[in-house]
N, C-alpha and C positions, 0 to 999 in steps of 0.2 A: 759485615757483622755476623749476618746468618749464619755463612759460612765456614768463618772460625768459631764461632759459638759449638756449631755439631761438632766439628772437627778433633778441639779440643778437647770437650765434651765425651767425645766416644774413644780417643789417644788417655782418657783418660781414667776411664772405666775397664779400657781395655788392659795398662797397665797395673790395674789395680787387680783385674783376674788373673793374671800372669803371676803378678806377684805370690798368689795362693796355687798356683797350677804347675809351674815349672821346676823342675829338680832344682834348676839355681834361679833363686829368685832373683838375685842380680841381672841375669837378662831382660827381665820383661822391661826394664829402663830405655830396650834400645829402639823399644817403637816409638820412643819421639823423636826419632830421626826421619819418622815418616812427616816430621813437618816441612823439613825441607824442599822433598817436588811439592808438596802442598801449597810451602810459597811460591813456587815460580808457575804454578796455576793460577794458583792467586792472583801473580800480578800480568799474566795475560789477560785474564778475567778483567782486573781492573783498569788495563788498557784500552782492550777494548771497550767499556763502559765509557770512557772518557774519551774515546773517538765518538760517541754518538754523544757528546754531551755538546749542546749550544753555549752555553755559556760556565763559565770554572771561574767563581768569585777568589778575592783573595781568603777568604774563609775557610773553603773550602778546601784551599791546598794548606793552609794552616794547619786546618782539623789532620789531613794526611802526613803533613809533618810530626806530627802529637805521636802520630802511631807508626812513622817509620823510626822517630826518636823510641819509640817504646822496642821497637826492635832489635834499634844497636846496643840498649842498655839492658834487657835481654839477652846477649848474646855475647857483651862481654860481661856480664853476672856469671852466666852461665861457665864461660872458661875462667872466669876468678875462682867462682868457687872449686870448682873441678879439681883446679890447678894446688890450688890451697889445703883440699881435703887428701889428694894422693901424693904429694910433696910431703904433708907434717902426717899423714896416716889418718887422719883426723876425720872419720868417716860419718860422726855423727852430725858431721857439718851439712852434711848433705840433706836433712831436713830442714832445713832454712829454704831449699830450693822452689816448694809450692808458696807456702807465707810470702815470701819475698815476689816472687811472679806475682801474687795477688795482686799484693802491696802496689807493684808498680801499674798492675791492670786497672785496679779503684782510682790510681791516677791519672790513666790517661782517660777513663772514665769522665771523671773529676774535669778534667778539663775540657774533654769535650761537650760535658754540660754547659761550661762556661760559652765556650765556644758557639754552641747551637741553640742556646738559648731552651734546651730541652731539659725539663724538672727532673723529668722521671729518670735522668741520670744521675742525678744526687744521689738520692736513693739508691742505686744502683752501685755506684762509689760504694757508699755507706755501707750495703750489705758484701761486696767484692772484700771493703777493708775489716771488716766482722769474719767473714769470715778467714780472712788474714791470722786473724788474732787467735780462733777456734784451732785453727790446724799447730799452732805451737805448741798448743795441749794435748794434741792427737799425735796416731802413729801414721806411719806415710799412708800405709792404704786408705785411713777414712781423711786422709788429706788430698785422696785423688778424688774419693765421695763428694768432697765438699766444694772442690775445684771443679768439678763436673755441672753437677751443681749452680754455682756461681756464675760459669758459662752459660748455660741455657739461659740462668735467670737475668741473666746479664748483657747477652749479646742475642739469643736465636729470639724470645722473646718481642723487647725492645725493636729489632728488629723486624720481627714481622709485622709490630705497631706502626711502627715507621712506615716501613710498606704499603700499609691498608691506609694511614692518611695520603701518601703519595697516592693512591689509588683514588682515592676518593677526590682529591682535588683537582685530579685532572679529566673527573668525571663528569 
């Protein structure tokens, strides 16, 4: 969670200064393709995390399912839209792209609350699909502000909550 919270977080901000910096602002789009080795550290990272783990409830690979599901729909979002907006020229379609990510993020949120039995993810939902709703009325850049945003408060946060009771409980 930490992890991709910064990640995005800073893919996020950083596109949003490109976008004001670069002669074609159309490039600064291409730094989220830095997520891609991102993921396959990731899932080293997660690998090994789950070699040292004693026991993997079925929950637990549930909740992991939630969010490799968040992944594939993700990614084919991502070439529907793509395909959709340079096919019919239709380029104002390309702002649905951060809302819609939200959208899907408050959900696996959404679920994983259900899942972990952890409140303070409702909430978190809540504010991820708020701000869903705020970015239709904004221009892409304060849609990366708010996306940024929504990550920290969302995943680095939570996150480091999580942690300090993991810490504390096996103190």
């Amino acid at each position: 969670m930490i992890y991709w919270g910064y990640l995005t977080a800073v893919l996020a901000i950083t596109n949003c200064v490109l976008l004001h910096t670069l002669n074609n602002p159309n490039y600064s789009f291409w730094i989220w393709w830095l997520m891609l080795p991102a993921g396959i550290v990731s899932y080293f990272i997660e690998r090994r995390i789950n070699k040292k783990t004693l026991v993997k409830t079925h929950i637990d690979k549930i909740g992991s399912m939630v969010w490799f599901g968040f992944l594939i729909s993700f990614v084919v979002f991502t070439f529907v839209i793509h395909a959709v907006g340079n096919k019919y020229e239709i380029y104002q379609i390309f702002m649905l792209n951060t809302p819609v990510i939200m959208i899907m993020v408050g959900m696996g949120e959404f679920i994983s609350a259900c899942i972990y039995r952890q409140k303070m993810w409702y909430g978190i939902a809540a504010l991820t699909w708020s701000g869903a709703i705020a970015c239709a009325f904004l221009g892409v850049d304060i849609q990366f502000i708010i996306f940024a945003a929504c990550m920290i408060l969302g995943f680095v946060v939570p996150g480091h909550i999580l942690n300090c009771k993991a810490k504390k409980s096996h103190a």
